[in-house]
Predicted model as a PDB file, atoms N, CA, C, CB and O in Angstrom, pLDDT in the B-factor column:
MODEL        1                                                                  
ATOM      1  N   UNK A   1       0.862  -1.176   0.000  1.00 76.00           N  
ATOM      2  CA  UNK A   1       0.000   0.000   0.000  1.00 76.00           C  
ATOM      3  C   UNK A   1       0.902   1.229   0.000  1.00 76.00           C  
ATOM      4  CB  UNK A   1      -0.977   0.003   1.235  1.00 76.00           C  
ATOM      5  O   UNK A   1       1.906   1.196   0.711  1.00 76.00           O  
ATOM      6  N   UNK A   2       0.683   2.119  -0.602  1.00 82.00           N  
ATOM      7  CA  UNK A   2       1.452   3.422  -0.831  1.00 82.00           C  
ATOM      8  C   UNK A   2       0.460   4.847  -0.339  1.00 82.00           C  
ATOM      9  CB  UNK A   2       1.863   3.479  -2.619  1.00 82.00           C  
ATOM     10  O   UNK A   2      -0.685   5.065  -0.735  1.00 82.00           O  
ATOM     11  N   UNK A   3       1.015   5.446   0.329  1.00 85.00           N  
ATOM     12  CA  UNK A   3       0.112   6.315   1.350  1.00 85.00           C  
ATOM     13  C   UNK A   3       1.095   7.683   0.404  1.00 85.00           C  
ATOM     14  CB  UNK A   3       0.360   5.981   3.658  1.00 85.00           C  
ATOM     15  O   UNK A   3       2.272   7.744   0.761  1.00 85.00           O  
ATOM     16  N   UNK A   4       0.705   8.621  -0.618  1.00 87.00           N  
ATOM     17  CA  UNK A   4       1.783   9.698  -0.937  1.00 87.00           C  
ATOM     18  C   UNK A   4       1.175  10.778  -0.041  1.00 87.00           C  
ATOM     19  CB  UNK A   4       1.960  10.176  -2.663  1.00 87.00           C  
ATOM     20  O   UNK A   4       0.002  10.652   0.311  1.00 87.00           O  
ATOM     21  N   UNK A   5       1.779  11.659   0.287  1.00 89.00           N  
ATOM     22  CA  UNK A   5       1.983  13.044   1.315  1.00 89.00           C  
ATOM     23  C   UNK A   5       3.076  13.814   0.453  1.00 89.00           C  
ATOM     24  CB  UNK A   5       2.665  12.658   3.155  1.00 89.00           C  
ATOM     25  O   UNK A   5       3.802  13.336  -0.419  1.00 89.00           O  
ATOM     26  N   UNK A   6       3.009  15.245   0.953  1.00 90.00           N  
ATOM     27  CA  UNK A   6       3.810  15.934   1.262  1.00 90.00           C  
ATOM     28  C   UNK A   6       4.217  16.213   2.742  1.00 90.00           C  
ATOM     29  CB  UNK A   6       3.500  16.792   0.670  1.00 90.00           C  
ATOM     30  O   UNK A   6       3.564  16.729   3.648  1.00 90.00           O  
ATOM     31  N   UNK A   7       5.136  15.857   2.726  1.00 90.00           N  
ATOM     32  CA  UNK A   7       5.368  15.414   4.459  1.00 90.00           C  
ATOM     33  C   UNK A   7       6.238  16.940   4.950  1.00 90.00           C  
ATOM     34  CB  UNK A   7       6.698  13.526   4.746  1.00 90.00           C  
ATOM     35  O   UNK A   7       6.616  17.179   6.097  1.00 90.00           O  
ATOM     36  N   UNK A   8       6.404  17.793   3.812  1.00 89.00           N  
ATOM     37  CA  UNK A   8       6.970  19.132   4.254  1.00 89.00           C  
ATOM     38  C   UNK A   8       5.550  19.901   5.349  1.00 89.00           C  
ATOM     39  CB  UNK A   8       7.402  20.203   2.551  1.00 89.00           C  
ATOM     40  O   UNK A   8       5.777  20.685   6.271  1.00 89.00           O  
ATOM     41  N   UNK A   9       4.230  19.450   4.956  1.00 90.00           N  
ATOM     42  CA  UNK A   9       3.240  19.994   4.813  1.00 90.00           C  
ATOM     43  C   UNK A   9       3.181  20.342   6.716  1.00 90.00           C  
ATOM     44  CB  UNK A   9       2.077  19.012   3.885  1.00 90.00           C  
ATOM     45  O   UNK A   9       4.003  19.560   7.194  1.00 90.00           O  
ATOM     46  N   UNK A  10       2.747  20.911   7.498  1.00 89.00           N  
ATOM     47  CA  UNK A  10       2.665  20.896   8.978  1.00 89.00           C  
ATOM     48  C   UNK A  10       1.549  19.920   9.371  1.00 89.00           C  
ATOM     49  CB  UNK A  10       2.383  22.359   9.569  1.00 89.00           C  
ATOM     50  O   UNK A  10       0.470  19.981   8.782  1.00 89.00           O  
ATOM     51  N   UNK A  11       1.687  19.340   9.999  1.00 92.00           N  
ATOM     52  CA  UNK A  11       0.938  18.066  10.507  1.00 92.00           C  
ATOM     53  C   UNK A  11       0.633  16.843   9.374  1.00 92.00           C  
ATOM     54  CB  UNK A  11      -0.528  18.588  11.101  1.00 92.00           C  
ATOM     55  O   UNK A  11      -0.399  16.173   9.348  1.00 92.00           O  
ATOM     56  N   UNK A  12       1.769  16.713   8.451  1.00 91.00           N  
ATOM     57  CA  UNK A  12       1.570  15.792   7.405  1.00 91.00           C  
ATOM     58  C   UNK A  12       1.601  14.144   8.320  1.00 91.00           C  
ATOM     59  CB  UNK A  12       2.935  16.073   6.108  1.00 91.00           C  
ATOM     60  O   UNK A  12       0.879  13.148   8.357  1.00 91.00           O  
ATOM     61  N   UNK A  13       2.651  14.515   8.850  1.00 91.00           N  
ATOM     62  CA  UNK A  13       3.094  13.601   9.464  1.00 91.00           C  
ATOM     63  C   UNK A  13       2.185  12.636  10.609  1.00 91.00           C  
ATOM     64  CB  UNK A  13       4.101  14.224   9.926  1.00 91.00           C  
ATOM     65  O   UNK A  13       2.397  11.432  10.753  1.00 91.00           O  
ATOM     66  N   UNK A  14       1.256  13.323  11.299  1.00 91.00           N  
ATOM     67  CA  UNK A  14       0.018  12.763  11.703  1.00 91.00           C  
ATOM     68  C   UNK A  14      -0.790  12.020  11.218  1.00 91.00           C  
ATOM     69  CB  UNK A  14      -0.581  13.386  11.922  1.00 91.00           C  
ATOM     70  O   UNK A  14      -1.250  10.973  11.672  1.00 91.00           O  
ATOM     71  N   UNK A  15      -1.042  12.668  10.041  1.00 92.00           N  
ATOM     72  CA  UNK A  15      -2.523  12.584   9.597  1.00 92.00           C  
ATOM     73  C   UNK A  15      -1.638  11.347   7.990  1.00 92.00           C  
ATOM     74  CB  UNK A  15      -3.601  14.822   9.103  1.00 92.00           C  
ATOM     75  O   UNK A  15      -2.326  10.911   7.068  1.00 92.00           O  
ATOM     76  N   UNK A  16      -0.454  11.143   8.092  1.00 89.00           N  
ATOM     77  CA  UNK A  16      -0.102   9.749   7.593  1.00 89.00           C  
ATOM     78  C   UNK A  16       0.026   8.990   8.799  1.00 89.00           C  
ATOM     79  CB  UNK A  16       1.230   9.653   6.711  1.00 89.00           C  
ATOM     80  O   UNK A  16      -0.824   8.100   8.822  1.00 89.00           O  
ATOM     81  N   UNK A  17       0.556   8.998   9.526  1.00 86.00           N  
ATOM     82  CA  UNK A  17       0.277   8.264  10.843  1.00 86.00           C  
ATOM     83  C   UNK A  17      -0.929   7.203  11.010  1.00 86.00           C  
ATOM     84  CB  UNK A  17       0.027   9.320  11.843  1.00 86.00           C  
ATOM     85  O   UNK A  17      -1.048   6.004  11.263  1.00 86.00           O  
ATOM     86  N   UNK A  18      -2.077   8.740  10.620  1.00 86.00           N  
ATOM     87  CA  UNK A  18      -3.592   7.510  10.913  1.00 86.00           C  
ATOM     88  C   UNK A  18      -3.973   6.938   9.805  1.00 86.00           C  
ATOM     89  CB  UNK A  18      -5.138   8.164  11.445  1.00 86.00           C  
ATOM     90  O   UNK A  18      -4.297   5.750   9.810  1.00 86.00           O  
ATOM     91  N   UNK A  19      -3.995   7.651   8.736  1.00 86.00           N  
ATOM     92  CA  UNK A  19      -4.289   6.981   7.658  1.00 86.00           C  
ATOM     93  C   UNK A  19      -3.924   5.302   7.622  1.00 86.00           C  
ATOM     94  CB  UNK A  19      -3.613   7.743   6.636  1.00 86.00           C  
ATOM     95  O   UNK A  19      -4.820   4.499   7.360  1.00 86.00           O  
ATOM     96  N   UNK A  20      -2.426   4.820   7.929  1.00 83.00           N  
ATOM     97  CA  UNK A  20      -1.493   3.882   8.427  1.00 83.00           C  
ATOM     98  C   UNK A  20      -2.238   3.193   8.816  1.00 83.00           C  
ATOM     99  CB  UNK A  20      -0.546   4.151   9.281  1.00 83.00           C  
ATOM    100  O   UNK A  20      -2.859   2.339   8.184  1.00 83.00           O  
ATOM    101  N   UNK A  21      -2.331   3.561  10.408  1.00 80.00           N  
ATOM    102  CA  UNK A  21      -3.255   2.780  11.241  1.00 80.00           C  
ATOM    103  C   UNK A  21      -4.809   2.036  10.733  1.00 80.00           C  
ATOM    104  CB  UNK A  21      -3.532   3.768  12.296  1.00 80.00           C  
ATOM    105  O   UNK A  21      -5.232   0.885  10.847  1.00 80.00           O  
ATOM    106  N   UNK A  22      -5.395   3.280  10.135  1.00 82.00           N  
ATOM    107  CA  UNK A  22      -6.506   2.844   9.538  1.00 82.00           C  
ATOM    108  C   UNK A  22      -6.806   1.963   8.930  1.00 82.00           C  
ATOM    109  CB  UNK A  22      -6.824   3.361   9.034  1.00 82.00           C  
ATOM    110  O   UNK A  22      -7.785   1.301   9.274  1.00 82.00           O  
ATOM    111  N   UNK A  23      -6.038   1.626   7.756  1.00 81.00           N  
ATOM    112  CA  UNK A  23      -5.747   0.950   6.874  1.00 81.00           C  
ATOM    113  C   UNK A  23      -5.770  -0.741   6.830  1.00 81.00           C  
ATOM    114  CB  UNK A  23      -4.717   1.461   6.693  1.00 81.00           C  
ATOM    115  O   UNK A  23      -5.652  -1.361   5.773  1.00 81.00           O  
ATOM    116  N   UNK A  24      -5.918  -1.307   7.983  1.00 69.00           N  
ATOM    117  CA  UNK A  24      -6.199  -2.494   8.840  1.00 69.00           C  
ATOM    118  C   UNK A  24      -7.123  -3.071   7.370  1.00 69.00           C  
ATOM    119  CB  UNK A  24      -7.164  -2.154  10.665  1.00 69.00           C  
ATOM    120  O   UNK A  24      -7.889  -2.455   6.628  1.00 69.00           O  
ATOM    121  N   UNK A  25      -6.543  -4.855   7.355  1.00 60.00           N  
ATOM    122  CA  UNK A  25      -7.173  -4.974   6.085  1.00 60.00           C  
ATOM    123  C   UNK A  25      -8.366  -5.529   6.244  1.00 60.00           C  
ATOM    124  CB  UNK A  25      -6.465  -5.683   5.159  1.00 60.00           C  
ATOM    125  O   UNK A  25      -9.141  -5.662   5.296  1.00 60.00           O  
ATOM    126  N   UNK A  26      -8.714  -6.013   7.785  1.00 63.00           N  
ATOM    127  CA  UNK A  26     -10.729  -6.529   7.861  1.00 63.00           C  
ATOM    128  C   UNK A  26     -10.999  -5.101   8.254  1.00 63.00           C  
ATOM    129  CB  UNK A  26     -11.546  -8.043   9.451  1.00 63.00           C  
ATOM    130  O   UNK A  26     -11.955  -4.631   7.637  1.00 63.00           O  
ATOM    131  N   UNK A  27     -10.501  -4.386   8.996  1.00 62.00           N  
ATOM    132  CA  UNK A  27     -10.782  -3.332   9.593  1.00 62.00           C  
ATOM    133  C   UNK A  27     -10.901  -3.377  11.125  1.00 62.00           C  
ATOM    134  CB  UNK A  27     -11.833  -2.918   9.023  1.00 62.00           C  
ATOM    135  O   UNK A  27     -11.472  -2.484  11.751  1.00 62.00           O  
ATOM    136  N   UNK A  28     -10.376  -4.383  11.665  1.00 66.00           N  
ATOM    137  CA  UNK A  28     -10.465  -4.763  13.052  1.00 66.00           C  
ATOM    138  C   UNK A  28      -9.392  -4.445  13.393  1.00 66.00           C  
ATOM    139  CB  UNK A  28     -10.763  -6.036  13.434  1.00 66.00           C  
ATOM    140  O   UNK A  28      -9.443  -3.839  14.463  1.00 66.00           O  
ATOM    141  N   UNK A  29      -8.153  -4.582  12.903  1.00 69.00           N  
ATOM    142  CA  UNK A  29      -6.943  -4.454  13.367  1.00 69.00           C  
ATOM    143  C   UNK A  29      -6.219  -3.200  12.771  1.00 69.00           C  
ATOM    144  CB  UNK A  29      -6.263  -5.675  13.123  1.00 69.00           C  
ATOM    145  O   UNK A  29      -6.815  -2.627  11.859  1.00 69.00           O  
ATOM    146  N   UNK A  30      -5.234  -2.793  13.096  1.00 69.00           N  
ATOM    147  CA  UNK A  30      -4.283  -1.847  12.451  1.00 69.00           C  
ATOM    148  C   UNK A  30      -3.224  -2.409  11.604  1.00 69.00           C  
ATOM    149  CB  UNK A  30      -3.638  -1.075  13.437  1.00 69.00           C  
ATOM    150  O   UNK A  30      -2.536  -3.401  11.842  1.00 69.00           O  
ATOM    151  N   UNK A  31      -3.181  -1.430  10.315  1.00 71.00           N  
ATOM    152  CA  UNK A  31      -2.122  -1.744   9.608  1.00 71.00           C  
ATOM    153  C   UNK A  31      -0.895  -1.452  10.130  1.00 71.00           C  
ATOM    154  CB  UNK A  31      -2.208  -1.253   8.519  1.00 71.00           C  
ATOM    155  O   UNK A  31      -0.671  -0.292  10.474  1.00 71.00           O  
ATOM    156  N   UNK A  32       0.478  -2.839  10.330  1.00 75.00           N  
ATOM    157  CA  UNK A  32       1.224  -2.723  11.242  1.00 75.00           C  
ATOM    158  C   UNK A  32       2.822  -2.405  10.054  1.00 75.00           C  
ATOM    159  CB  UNK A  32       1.032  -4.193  12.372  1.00 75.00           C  
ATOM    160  O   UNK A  32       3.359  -3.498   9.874  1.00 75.00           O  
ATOM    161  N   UNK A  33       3.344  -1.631   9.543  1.00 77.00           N  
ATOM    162  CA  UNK A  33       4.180  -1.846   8.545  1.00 77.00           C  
ATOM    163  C   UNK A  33       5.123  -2.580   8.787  1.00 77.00           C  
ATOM    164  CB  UNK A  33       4.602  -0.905   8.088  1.00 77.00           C  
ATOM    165  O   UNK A  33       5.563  -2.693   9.931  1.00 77.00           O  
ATOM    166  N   UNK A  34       5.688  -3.312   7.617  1.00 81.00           N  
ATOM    167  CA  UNK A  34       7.165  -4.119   7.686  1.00 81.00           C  
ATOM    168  C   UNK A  34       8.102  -2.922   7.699  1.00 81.00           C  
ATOM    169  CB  UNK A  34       7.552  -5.251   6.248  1.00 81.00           C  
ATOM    170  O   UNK A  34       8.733  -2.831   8.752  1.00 81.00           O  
ATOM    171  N   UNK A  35       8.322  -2.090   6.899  1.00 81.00           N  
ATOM    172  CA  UNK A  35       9.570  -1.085   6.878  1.00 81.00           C  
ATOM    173  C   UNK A  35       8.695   0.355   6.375  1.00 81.00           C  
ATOM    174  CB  UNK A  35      11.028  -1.668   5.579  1.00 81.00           C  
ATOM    175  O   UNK A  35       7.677   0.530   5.704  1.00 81.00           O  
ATOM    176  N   UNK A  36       9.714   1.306   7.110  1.00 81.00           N  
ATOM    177  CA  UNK A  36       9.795   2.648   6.830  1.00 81.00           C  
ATOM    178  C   UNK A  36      10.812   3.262   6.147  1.00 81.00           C  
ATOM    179  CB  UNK A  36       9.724   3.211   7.806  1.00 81.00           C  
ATOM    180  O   UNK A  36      11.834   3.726   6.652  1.00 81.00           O  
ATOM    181  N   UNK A  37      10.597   3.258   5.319  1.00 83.00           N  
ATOM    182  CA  UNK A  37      12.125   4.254   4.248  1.00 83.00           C  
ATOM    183  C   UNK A  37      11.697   5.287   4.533  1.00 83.00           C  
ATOM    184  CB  UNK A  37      12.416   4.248   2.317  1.00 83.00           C  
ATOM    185  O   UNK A  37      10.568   5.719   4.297  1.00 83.00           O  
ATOM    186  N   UNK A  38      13.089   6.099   5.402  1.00 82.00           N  
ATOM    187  CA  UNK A  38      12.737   7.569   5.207  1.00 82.00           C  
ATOM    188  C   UNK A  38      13.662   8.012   4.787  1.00 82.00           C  
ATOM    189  CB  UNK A  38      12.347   8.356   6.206  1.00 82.00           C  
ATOM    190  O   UNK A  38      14.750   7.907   5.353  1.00 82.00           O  
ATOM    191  N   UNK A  39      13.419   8.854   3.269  1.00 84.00           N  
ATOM    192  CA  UNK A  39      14.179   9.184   2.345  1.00 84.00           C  
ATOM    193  C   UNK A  39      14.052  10.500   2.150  1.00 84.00           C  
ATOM    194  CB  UNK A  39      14.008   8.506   1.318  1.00 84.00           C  
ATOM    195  O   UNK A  39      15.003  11.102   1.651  1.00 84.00           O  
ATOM    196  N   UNK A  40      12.918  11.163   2.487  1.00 86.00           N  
ATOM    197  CA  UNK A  40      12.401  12.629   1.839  1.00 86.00           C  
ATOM    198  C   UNK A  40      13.454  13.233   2.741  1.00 86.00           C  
ATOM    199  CB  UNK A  40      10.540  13.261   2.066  1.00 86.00           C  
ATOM    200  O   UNK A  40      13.948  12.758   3.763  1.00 86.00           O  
ATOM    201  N   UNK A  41      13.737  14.624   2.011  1.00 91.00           N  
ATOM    202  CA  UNK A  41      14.368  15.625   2.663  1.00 91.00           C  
ATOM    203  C   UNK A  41      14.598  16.208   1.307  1.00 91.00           C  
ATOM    204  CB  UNK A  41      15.615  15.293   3.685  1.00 91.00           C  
ATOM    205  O   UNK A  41      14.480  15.742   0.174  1.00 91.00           O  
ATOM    206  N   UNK A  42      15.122  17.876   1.976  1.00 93.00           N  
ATOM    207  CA  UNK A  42      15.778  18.882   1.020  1.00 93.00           C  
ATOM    208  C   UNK A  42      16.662  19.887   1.748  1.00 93.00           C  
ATOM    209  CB  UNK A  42      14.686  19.682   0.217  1.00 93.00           C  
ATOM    210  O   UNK A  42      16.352  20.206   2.895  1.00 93.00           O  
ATOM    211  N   UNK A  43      17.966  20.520   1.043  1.00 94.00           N  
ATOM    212  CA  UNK A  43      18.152  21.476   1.935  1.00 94.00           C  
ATOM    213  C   UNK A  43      18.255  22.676   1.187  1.00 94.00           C  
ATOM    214  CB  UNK A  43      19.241  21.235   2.774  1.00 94.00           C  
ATOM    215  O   UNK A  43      17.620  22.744   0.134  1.00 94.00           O  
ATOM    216  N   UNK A  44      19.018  23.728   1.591  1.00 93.00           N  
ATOM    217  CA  UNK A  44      19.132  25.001   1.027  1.00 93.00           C  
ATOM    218  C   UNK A  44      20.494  25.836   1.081  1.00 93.00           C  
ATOM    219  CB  UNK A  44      18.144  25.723   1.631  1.00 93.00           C  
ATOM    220  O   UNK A  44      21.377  25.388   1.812  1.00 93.00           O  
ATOM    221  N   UNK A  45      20.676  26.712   0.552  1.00 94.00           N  
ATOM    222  CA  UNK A  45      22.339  27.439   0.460  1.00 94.00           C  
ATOM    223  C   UNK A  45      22.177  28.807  -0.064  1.00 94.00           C  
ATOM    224  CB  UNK A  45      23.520  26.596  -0.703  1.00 94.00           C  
ATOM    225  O   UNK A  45      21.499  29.214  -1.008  1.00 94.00           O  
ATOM    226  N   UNK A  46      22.894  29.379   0.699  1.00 96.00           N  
ATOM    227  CA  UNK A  46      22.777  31.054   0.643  1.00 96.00           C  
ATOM    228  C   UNK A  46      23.208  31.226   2.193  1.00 96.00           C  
ATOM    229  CB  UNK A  46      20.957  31.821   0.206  1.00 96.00           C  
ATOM    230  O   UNK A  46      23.216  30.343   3.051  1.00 96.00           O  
ATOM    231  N   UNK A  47      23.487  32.289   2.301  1.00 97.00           N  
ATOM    232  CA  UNK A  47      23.343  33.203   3.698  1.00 97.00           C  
ATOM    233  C   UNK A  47      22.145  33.327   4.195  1.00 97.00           C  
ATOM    234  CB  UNK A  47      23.745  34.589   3.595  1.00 97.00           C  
ATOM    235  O   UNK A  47      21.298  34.079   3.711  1.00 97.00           O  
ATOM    236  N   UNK A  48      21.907  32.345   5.560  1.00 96.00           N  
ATOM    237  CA  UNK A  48      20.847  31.798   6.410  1.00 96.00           C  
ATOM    238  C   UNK A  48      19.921  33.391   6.654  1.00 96.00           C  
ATOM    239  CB  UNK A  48      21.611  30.935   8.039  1.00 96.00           C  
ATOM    240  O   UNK A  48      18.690  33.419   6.670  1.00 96.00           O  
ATOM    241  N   UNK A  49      20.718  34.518   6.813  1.00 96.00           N  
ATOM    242  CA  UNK A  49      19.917  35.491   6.859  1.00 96.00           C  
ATOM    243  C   UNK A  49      18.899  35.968   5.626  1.00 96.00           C  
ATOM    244  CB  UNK A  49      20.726  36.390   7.197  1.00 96.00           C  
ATOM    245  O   UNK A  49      17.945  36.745   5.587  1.00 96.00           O  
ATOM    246  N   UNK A  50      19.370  35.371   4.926  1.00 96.00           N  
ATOM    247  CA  UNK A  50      18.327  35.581   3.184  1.00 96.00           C  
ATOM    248  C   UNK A  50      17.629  34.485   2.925  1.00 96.00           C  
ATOM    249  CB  UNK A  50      19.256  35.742   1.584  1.00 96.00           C  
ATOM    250  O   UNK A  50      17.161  34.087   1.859  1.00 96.00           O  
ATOM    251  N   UNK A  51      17.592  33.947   4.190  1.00 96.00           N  
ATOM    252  CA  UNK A  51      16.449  32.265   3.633  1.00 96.00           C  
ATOM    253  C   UNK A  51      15.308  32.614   3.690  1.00 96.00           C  
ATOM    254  CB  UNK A  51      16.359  30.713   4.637  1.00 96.00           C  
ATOM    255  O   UNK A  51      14.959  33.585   4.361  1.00 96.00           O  
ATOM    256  N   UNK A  52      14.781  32.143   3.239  1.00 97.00           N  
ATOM    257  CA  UNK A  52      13.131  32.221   3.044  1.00 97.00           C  
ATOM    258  C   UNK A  52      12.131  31.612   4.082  1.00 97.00           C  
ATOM    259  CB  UNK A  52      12.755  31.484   1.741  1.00 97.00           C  
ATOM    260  O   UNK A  52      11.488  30.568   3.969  1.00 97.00           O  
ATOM    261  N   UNK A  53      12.153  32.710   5.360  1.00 97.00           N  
ATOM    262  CA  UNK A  53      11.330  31.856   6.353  1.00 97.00           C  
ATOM    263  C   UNK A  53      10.374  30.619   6.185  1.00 97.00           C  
ATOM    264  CB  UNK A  53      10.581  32.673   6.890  1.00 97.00           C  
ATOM    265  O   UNK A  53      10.421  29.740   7.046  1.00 97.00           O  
ATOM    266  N   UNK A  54       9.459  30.496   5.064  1.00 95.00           N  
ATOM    267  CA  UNK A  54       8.230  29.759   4.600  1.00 95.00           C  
ATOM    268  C   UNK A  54       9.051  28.134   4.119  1.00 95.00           C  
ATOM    269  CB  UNK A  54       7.321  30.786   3.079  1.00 95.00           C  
ATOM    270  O   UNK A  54       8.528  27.021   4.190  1.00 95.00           O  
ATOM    271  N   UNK A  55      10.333  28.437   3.679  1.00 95.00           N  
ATOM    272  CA  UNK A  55      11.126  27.589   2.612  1.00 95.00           C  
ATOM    273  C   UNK A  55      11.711  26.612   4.227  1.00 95.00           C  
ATOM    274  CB  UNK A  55      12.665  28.746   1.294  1.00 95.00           C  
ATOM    275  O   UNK A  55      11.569  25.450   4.606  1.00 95.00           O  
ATOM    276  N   UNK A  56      12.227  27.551   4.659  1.00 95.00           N  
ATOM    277  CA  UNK A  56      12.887  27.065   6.089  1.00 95.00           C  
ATOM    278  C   UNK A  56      12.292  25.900   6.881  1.00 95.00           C  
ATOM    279  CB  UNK A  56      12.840  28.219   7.089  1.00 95.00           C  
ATOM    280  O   UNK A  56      12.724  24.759   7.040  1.00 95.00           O  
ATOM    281  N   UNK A  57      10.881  26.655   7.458  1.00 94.00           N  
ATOM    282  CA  UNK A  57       9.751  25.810   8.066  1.00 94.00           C  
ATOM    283  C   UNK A  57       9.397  24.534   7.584  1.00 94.00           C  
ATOM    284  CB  UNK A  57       8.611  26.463   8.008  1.00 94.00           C  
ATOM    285  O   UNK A  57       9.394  23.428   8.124  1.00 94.00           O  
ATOM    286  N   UNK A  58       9.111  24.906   6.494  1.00 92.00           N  
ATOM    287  CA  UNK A  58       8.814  23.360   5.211  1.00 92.00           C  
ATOM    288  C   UNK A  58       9.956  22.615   4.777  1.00 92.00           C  
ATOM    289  CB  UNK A  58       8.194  23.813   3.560  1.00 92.00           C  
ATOM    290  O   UNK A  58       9.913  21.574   4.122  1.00 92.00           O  
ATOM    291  N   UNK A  59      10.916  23.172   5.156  1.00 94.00           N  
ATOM    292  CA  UNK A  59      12.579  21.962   5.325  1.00 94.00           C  
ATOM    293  C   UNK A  59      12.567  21.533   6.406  1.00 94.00           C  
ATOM    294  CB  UNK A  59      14.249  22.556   5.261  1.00 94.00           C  
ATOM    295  O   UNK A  59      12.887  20.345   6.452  1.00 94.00           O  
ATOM    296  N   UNK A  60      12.160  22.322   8.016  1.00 94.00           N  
ATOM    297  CA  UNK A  60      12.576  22.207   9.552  1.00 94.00           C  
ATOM    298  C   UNK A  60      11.378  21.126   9.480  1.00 94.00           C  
ATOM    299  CB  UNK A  60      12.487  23.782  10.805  1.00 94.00           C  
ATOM    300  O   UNK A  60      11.945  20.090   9.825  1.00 94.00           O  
ATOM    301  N   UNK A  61       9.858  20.767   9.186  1.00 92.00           N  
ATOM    302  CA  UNK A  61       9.038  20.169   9.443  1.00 92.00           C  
ATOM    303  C   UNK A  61       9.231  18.855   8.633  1.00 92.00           C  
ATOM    304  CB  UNK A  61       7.988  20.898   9.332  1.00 92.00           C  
ATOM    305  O   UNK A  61       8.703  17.824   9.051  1.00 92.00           O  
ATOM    306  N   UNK A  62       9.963  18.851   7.498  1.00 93.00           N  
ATOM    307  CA  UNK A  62      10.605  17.200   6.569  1.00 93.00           C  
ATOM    308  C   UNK A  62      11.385  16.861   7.105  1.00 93.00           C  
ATOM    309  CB  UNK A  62      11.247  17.069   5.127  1.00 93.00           C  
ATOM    310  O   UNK A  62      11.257  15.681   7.431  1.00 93.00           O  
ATOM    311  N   UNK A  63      12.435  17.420   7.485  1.00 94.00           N  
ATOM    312  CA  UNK A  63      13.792  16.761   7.849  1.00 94.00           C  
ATOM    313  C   UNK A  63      13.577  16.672   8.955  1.00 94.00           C  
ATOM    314  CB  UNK A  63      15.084  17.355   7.609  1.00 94.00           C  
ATOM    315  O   UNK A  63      14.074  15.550   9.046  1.00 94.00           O  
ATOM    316  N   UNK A  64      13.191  16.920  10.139  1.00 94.00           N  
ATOM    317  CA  UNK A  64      13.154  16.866  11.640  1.00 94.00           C  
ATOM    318  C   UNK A  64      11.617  16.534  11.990  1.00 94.00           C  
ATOM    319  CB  UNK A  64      13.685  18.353  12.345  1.00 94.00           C  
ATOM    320  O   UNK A  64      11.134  15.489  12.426  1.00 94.00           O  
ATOM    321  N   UNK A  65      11.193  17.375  11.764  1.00 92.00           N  
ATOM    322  CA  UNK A  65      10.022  16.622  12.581  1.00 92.00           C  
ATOM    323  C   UNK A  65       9.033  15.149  11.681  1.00 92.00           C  
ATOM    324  CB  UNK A  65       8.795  18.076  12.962  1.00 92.00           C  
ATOM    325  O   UNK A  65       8.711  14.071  12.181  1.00 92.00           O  
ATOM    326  N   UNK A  66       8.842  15.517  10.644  1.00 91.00           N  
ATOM    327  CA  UNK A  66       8.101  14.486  10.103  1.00 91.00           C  
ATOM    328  C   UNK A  66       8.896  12.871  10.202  1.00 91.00           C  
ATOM    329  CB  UNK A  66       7.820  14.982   8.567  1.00 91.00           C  
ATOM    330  O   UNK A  66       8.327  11.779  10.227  1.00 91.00           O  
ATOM    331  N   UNK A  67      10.290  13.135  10.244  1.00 91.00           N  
ATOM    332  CA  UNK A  67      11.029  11.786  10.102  1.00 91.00           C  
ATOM    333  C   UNK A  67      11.357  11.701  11.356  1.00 91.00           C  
ATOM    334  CB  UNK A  67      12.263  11.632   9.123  1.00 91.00           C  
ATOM    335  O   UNK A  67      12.217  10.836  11.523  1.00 91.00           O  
ATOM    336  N   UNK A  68      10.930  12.408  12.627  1.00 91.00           N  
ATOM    337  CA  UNK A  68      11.035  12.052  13.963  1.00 91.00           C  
ATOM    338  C   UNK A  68      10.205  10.933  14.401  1.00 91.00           C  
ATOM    339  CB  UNK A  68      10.764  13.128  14.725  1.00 91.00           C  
ATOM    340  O   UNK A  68      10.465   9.817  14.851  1.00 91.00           O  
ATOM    341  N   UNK A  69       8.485  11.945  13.976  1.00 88.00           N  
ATOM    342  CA  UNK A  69       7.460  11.256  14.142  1.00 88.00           C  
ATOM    343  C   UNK A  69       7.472   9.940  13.635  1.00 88.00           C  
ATOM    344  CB  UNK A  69       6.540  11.877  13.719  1.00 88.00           C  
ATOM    345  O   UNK A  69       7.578   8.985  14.405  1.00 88.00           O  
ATOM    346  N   UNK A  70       7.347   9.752  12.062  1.00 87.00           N  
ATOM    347  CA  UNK A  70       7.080   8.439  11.917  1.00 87.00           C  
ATOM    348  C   UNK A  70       8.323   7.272  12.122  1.00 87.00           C  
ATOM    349  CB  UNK A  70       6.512   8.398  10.592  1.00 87.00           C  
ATOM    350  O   UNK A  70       7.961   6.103  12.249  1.00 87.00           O  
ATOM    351  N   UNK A  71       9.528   7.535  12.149  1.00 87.00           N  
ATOM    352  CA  UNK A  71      10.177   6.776  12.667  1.00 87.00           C  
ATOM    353  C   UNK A  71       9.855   6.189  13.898  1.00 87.00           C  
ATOM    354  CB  UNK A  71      11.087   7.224  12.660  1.00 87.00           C  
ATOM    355  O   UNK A  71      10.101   5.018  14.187  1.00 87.00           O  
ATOM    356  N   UNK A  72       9.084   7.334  14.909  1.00 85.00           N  
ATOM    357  CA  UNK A  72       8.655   6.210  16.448  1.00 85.00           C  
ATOM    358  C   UNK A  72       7.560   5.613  15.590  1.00 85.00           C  
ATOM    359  CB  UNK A  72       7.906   7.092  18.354  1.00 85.00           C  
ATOM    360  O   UNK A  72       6.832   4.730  16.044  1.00 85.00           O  
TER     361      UNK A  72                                                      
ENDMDL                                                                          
END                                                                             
């Protein structure tokens, strides 16, 4: 099963979370995965003072938090 997100997105990472869970194939149980590839990420280059707050957030929420979350 393939669940696509933008996992830059703020609370992407949740709301794949349940979807996951949901996904239970009688519907009694939870879908339990064999593996998690976490591959997504991006970064950026310039002088941190000329970054693009919006660009920042949506890198700080892929790389750190979304691959925090679903890794537990």
């Amino acid at each position: 099963i393939l669940f696509p997100v933008d996992l830059s997105e703020p609370g992407a990472a949740d709301r794949l979370a349940t979807r996951v869970r949901a996904a239970g194939g009688d519907g009694t149980a939870p879908l339990i995965p064999d593996a998690l590839v976490n591959n997504a990420g991006f970064g950026d280059f310039g002088p941190f003072a000329e970054a693009d707050p919006d660009r920042l957030a949506r890198m700080l929420e892929l790389n750190v938090t979304a691959l925090t979350l679903l890794t537990r």
